[in-house]
C-alpha positions as CSV (number, residue, x, y, z in Angstrom):
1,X,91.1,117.5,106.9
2,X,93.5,115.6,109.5
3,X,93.3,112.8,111.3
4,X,94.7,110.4,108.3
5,X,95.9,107.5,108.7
6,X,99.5,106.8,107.3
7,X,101.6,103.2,106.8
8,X,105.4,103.6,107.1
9,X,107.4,101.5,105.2
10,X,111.1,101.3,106.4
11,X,114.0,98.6,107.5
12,X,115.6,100.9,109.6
13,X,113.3,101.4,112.9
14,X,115.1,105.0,113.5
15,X,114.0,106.2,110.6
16,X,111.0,104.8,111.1
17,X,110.3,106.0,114.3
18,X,111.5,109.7,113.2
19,X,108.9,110.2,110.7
20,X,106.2,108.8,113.2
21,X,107.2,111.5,114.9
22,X,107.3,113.9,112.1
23,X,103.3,113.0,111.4
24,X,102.1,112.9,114.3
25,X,104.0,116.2,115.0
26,X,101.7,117.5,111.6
27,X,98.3,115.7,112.6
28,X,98.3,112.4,111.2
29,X,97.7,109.3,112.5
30,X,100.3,106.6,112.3
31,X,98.3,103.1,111.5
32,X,101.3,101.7,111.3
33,X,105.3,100.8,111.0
34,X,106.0,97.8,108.5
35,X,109.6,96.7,107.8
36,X,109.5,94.7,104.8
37,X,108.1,94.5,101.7
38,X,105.8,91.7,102.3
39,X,104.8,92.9,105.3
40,X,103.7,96.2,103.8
41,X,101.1,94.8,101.8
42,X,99.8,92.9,104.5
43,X,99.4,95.8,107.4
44,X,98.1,97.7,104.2
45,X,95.5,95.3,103.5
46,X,94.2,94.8,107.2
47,X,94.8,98.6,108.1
48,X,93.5,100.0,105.3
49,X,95.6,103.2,105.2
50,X,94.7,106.5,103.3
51,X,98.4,106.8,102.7
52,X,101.7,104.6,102.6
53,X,105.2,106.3,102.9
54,X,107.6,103.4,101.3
55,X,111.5,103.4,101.7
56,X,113.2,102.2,98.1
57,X,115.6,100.5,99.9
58,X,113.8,97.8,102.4
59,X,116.9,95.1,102.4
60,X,115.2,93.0,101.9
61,X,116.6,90.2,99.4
62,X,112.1,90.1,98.5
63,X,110.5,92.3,97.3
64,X,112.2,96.4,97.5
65,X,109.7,99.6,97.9
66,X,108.9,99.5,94.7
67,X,107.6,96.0,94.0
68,X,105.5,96.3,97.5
69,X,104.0,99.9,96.6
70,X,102.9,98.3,92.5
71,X,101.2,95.6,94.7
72,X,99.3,98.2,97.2
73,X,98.8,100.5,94.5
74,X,97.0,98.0,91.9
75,X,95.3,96.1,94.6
76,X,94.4,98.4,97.4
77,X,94.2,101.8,95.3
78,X,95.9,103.4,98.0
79,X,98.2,106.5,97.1
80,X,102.2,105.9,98.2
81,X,105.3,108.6,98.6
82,X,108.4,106.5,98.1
83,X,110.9,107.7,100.9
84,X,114.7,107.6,99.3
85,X,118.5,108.2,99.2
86,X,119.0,107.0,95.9
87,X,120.1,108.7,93.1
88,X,121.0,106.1,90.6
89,X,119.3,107.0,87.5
90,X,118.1,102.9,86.9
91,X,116.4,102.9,90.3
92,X,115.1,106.4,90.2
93,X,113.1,105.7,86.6
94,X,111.9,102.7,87.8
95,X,110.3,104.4,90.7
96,X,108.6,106.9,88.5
97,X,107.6,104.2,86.5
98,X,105.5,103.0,88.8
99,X,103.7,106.6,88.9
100,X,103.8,107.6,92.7
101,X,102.1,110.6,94.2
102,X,105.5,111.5,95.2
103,X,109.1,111.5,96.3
104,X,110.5,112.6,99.5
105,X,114.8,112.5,99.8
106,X,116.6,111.0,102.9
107,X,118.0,112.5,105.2
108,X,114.1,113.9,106.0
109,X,113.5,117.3,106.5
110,X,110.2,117.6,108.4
111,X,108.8,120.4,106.1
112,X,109.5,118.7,103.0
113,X,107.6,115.5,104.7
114,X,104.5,117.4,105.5
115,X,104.3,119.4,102.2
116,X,104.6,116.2,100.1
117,X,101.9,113.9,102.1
118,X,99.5,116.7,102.5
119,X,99.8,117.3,98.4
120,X,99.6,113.2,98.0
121,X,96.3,113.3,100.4
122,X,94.7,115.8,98.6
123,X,95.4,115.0,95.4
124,X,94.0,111.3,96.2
125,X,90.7,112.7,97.7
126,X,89.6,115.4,94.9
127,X,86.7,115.2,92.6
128,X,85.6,111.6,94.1
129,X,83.0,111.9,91.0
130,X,85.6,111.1,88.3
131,X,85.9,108.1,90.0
132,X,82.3,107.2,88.0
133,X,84.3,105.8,85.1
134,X,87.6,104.7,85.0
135,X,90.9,106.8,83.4
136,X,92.0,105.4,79.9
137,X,94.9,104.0,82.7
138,X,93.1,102.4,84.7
139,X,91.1,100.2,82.4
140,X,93.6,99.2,80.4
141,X,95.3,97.6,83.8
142,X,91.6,96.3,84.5
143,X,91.4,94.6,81.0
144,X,94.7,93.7,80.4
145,X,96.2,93.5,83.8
146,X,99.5,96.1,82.2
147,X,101.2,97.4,85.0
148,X,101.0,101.1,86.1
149,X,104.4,102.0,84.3
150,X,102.7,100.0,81.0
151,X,99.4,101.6,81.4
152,X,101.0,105.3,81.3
153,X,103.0,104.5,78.5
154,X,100.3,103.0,76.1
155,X,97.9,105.7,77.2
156,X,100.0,108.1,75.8
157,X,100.8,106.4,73.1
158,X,97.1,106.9,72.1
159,X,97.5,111.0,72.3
160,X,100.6,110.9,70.4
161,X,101.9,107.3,68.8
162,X,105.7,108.6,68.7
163,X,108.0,106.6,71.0
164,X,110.7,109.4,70.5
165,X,108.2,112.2,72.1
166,X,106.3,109.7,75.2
167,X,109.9,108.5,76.1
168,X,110.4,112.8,76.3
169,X,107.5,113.4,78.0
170,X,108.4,110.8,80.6
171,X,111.9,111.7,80.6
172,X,112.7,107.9,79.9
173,X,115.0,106.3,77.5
174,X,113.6,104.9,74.2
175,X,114.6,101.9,74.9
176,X,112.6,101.6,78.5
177,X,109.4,102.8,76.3
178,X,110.3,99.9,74.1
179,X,110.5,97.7,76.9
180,X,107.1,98.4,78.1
181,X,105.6,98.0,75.0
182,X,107.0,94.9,74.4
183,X,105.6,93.7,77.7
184,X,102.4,95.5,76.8
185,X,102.4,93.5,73.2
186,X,102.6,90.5,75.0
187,X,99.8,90.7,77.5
188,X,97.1,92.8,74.5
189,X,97.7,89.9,72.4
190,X,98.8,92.1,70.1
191,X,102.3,92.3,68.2
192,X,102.6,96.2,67.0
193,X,101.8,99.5,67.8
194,X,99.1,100.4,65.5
195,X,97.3,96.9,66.2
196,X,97.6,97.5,70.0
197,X,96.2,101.0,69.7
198,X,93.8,100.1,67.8
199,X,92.5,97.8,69.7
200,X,92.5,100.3,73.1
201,X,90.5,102.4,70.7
202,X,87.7,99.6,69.6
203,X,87.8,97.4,71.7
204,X,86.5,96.7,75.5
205,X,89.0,99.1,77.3
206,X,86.8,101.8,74.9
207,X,83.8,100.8,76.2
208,X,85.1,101.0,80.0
209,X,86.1,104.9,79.6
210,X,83.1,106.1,77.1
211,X,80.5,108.4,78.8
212,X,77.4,107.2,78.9
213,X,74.5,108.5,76.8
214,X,72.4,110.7,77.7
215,X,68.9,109.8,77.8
216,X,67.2,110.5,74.9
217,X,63.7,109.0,74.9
């Protein structure tokens, strides 16, 4: 497919302008250029984008890329590449955190720009059936309003309750898995791992992901 529509995200217009370009160059359709934060979420929810390419860095003393692209992600459910030339580790886990569908590095290189938004599109568009019931992810955002960053980490907690192998598998620091938990405690009601997955398990976030029954009668 082409034709899609794509939100760029970036303080600095040349930049901006470049990848514009870039897309347009590839196929897609530019629905927009937004220079802040705030006003990324706003063209997002009036445009309606199937994509959103953020810059990290919007300096901005608001809200950065990330903060904007949790917002468009929880609210609009529309996929976001965060555009970068940071390599501090602090900034770099918090991005992943957030669970993008992708990174591309500053300075741009065209080929890397198509490859990644063309992976992000499809990915977002396959299998619209599993759609039918929600990942153990996203209900336990619906019910509990965790972040995405939360979400990933309790859900797999539930495969594999070990803090030692989830902050291994998300090639995080302890500590940030702690951190998420606690925050994650907090908004469960809960004050412990095994009461917080145990409540995932039998509670209303269960009910949200189970199949339904077939039909018996």
């Amino acid at each position: 497919m082409s034709g899609e529509r794509i939100l760029v995200v970036d303080d600095d217009l040349t930049t901006a302008h470049v990848m514009q370009l870039y897309l347009e160059n590839f196929g897609f359709k530019v629905a927009g250029i937004a220079h802040t934060g705030a006003e990324a979420i706003e063209k997002t929810k009036q445009l309606k984008p199937d994509l959103v390419l953020m810059d990290i860095n919007l300096g901005e003393k608001g809200l950065d890329g990330i903060d904007a692209a949790e917002v468009i992600m929880q609210k609009f459910d529309i996929p976001v590449i965060y555009v970068t030339a940071y390599n501090d580790e602090d900034t770099l886990e918090r991005a992943q955190m957030s669970n993008p569908y992708g990174f591309i590095n500053k300075p741009l290189r065209d080929t890397d720009l198509k490859t990644t938004v063309r992976f992000a599109l499809d990915k977002s568009n396959k299998d619209p059936d599993s759609k039918k019931k929600p990942s153990l992810e996203e209900a336990l955002r619906q019910a509990y309003n965790l972040s995405r960053a939360e979400a990933r980490v309790v859900s797999l907690l539930v495969e594999d309750p070990d803090v030692d192998v989830v902050a291994e598998k998300l090639n995080l620091s302890v500590s940030t898995i702690r951190t998420h938990l606690k925050h994650s405690f907090r908004k469960t009601g809960t004050k412990s791992l095994s009461v917080l997955l145990h409540k995932v398990i039998t509670g209303p976030v269960a009910l949200m992901i189970r199949p339904d029954r077939p039909d018996t009668k």
